[in-house]
C-alpha positions in Angstrom: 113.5 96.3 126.9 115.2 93.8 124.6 117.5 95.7 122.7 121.2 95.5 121.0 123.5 97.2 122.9 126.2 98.9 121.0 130.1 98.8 120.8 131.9 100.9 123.7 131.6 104.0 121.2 134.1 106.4 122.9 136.5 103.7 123.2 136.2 102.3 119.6 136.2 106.8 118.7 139.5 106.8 120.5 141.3 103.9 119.3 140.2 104.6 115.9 140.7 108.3 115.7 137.0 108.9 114.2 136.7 111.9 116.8 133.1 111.5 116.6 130.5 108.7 118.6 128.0 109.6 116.6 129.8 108.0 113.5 130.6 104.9 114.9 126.8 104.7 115.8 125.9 104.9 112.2 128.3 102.2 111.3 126.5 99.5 113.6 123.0 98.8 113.2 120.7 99.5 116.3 118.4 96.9 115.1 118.3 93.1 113.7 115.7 91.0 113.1 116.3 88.6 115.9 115.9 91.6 118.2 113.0 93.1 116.6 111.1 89.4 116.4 111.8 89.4 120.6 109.8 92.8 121.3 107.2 92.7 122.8 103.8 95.0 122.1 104.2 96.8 125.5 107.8 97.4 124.3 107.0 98.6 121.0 104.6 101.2 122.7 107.1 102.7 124.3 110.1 103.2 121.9 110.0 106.6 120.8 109.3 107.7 116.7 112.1 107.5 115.7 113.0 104.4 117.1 109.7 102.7 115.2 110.8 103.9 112.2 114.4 102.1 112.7 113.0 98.8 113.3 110.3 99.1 109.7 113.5 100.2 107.7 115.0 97.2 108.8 112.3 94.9 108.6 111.2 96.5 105.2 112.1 94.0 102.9 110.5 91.3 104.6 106.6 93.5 104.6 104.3 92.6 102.2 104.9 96.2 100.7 107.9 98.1 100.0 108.5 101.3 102.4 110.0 104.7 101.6 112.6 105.4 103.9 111.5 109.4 103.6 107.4 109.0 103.8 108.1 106.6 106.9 109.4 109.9 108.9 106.2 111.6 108.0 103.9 109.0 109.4 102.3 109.8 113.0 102.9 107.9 115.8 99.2 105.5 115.3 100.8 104.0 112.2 104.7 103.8 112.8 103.3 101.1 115.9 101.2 99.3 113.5 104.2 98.7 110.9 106.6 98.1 114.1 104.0 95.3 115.0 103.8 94.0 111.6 107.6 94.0 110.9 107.4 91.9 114.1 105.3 89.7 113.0 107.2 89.6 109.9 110.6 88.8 111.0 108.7 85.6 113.5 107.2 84.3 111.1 110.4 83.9 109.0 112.1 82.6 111.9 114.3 85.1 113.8 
């Protein structure tokens, strides 16, 4: 699966002093649009909900229509994989 892997987070907690992994993991994006253009369908069936929802939010400002952040967690599974496909679309076709 073709995904960003993230900074050593216990070892950037420590340094730092944050205490916490799970702030550092807010602080770098999962996704980028390089990464999302590079999935694959069979890929994008098997990220999990909330995973789907991650790549539209970052992809949402190149869809044709703007998404809300907080009706995108309320949408079943069926139609989080049709916007993941379509924000993949979306970020090959501009290039990444």
């Amino acid at each position: 699966m073709t995904k960003l892997t993230r900074f050593p987070t216990r070892e950037v907690d420590e340094t730092l002093n944050l205490g916490e992994t799970k702030l550092m993991q807010r602080l770098i994006p999962k996704w980028n649009k390089s990464a999302i253009a590079s999935l694959s369908p069979v890929e994008i069936t098997h990220l999990s909900c909330e995973e789907l929802a991650e790549i539209i939010e970052e992809a949402g400002y190149l869809l044709p229509q703007p998404i809300d952040p907080a009706r995108l967690r309320a949408c079943n599974r069926e139609i989080l994989e049709r916007l993941a496909h379509l924000a993949r679309q979306c970020c090959r076709n501009r290039g990444y």
